[in-house]
Backbone bond lengths (Angstrom), bond angles and torsions (degrees), N, CA, C in turn:
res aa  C-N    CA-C-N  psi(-1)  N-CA   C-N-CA  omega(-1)  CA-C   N-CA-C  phi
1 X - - - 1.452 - - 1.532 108.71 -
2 X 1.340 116.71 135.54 1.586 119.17 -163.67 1.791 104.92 -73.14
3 X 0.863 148.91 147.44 1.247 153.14 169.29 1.747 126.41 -63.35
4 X 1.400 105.68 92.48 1.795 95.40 -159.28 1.645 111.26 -50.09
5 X 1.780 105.14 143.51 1.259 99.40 173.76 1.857 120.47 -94.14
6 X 0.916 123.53 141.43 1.336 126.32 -163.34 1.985 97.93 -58.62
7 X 1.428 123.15 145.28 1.087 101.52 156.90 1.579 118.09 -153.14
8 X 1.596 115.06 151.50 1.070 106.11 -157.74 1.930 103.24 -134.78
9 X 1.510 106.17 165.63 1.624 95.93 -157.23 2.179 92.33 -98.38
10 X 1.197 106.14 147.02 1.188 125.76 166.69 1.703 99.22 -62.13
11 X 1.268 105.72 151.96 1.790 108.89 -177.59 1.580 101.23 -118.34
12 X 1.432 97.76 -6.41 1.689 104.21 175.97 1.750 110.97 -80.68
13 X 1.836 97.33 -77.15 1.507 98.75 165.80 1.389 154.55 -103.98
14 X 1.802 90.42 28.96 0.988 114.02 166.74 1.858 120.81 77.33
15 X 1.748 106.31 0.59 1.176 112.30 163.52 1.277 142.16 -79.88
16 X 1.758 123.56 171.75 1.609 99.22 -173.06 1.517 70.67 -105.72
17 X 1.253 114.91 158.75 1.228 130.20 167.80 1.940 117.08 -146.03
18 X 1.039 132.49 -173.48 1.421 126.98 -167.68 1.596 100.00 -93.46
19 X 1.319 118.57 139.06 1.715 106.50 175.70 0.791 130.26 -74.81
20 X 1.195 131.72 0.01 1.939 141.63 139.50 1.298 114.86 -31.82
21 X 0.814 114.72 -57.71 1.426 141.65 -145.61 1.836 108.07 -77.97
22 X 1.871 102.24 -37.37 1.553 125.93 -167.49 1.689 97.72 -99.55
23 X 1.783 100.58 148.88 1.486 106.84 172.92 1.733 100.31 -97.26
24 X 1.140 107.02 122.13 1.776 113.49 165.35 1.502 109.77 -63.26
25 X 1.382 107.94 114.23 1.697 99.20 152.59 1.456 103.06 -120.92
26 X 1.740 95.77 129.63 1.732 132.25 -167.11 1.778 106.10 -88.64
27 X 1.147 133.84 107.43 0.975 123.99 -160.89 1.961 103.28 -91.17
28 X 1.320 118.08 130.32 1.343 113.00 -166.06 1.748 107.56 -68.84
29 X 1.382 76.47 166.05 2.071 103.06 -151.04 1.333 103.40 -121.13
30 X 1.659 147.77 48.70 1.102 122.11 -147.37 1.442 96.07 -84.89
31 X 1.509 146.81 8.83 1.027 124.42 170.60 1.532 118.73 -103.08
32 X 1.385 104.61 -7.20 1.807 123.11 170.52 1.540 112.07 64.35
33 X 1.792 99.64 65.22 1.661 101.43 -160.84 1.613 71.98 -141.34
34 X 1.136 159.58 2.62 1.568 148.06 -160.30 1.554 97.35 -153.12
35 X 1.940 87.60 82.83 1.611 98.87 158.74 1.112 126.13 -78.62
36 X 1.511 116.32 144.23 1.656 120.54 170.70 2.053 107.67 81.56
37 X 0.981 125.12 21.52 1.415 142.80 -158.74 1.417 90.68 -82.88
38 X 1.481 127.98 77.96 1.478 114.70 157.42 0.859 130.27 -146.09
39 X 1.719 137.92 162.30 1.654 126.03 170.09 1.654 112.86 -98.34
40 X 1.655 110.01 -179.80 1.564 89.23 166.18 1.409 92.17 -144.12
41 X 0.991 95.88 153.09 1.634 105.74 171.73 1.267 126.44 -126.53
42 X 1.267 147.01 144.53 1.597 139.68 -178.11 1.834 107.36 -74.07
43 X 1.833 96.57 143.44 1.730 75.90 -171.61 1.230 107.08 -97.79
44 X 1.378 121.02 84.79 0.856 147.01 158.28 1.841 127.61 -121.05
45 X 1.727 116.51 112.43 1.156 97.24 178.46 1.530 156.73 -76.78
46 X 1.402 102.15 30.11 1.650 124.56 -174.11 1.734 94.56 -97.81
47 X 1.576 107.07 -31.40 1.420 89.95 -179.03 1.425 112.60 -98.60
48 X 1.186 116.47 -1.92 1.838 126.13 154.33 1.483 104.04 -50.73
49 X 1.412 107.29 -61.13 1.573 110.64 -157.55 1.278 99.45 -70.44
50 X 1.454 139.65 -27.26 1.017 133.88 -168.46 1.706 109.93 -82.53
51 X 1.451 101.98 -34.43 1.689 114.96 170.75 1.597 117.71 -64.71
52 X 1.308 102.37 -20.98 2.084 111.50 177.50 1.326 85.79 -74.73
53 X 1.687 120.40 -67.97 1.584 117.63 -151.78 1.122 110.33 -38.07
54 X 1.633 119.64 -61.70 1.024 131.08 172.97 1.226 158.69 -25.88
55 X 1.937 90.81 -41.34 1.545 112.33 176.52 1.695 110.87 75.28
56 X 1.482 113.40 12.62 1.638 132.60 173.05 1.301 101.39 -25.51
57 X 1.356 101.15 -73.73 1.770 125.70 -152.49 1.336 105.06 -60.97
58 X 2.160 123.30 -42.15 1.111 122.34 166.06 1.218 112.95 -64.67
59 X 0.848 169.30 -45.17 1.748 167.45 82.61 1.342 112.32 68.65
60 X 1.563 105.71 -81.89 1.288 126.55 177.98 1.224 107.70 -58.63
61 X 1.621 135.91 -36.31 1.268 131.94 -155.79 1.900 113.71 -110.06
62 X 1.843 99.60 -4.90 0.960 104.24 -173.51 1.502 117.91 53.73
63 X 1.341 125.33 11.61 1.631 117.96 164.77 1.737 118.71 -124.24
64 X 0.765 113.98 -161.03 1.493 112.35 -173.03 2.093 91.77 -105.39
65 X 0.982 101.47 150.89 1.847 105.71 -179.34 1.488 107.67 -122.10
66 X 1.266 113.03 115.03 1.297 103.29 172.65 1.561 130.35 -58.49
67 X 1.146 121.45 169.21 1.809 115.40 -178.32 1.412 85.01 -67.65
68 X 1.143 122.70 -54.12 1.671 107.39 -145.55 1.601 110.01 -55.46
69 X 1.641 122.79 -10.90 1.041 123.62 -171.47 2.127 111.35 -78.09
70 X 1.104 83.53 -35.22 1.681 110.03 -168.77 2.321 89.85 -75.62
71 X 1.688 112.35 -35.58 1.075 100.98 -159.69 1.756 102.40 -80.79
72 X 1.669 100.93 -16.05 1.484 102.70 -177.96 1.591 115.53 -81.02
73 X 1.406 97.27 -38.64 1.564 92.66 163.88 1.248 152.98 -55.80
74 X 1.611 98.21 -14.75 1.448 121.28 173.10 1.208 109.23 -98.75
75 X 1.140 140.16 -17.27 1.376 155.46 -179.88 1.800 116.48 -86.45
76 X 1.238 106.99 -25.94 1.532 116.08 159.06 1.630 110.66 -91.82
77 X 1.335 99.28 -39.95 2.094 96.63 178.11 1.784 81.37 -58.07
78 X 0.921 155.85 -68.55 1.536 131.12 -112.42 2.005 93.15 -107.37
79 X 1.656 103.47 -5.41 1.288 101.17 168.25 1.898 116.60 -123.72
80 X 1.352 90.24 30.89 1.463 106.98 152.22 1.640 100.94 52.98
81 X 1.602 120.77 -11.25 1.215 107.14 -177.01 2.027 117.98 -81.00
82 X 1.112 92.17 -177.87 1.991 107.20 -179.09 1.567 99.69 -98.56
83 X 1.216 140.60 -14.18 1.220 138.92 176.53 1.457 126.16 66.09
């Protein structure tokens, strides 16, 4: 029997895709009471830009996100690194 793959939806384009595949952004916890708190996005930056327009990430996270968060994320997608 094949081994199910986990899968989870992009907040950019709205796909389910495999969670390998998606970058998690973990929205911070400073009181450490909100387990499992994350979005995913494809690393790709059309579905970033489409996740800013949107206001996705505030959505999911229930807070306001600064740019600089959205500017770092695109800045590791375009340098391919894990950070």
């Amino acid at each position: 029997m094949p081994k199910k793959i986990p899968l989870r939806q992009c907040v950019g384009c709205r796909e389910m895709k495999p969670k390998k595949e998606l970058i998690r952004v973990v929205s911070l916890d400073f009181k450490g009471k909100k387990p499992g708190r994350g979005a995913y996005v494809c690393p790709d930056a059309e579905c970033l830009r489409r996740a800013r327009k949107s206001r996705a990430l505030e959505r999911a996270f229930s807070a306001a996100m600064p740019d600089g968060v959205y500017d770092a994320l695109e800045a590791q997608m375009r340098e391919g690194g894990d950070g």
